[in-house]
RODO-2510 file (C-alpha; in nm, 4 decimals, decimal comma):
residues 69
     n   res          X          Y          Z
     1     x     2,8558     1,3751    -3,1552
     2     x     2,9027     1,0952    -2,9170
     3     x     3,1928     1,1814    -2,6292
     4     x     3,4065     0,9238    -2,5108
     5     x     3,6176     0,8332    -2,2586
     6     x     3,9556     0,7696    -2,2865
     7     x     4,0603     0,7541    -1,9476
     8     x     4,1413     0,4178    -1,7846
     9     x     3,9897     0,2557    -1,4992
    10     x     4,2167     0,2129    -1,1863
    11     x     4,4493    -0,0730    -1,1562
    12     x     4,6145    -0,2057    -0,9247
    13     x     5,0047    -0,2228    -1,0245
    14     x     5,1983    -0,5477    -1,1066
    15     x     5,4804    -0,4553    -0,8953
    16     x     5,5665    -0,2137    -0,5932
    17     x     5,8358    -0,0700    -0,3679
    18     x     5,9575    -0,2728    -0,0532
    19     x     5,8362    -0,0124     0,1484
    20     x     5,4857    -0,0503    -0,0262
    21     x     5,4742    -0,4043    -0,0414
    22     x     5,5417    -0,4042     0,3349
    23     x     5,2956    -0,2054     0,3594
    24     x     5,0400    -0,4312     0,1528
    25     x     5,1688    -0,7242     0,3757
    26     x     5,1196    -0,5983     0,6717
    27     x     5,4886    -0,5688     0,7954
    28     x     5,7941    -0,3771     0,8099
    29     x     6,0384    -0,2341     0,5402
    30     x     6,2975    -0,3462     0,6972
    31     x     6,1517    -0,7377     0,7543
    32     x     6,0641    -0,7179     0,4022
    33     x     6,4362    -0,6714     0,3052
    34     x     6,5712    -0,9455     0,5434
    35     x     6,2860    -1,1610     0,3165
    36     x     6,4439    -1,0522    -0,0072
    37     x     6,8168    -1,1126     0,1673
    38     x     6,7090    -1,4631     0,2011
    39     x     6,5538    -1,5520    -0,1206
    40     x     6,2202    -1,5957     0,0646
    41     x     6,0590    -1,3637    -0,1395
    42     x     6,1543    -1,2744    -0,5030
    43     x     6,2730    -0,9089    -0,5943
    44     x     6,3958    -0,7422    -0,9389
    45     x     6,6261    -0,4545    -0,9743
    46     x     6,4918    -0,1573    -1,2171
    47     x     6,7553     0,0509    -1,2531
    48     x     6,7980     0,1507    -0,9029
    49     x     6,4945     0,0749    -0,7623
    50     x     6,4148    -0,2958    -0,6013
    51     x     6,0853    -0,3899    -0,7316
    52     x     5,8017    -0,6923    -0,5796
    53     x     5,5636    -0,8306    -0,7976
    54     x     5,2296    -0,8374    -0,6410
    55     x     5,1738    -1,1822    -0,7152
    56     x     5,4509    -1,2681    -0,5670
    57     x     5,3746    -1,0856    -0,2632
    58     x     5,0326    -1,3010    -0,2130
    59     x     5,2304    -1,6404    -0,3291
    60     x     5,4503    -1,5639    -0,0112
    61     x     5,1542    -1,5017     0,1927
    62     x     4,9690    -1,8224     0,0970
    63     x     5,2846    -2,0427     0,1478
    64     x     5,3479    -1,8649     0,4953
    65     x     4,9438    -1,9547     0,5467
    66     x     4,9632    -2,3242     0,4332
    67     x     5,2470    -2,3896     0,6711
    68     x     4,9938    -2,2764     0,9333
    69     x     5,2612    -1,9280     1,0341
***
């Protein structure tokens, strides 16, 4: 009989905490709130918890890298 695997390979998730996505940035918690404040960086609500799609945390990075800051 043949044995196989069900378990999934790591992923990396779609969307993360400020706290983490500061983290993944290379920044603070708190500056990543004053970017969701102003609408520089997009942010859902899930229940109670904020939520930052990864994407969107490496769309913010590339503008902030085109504009040469």
């Amino acid at each position: 009989m043949q044995h196989i695997d069900f378990t999934l390979p790591p992923s990396r998730p779609i969307a993360v905490s400020p706290a983490e996505a500061a983290r993944l940035a290379g920044t603070g918690r708190t500056k990543f709130y004053e970017l969701i404040a102003a609408n520089k960086i997009a942010s859902v609500k899930l229940g109670s918890r904020r939520l930052i799609r990864v994407s969107e945390i490496e769309a913010f990075l590339d503008r902030l890298a085109a504009r040469g800051g």
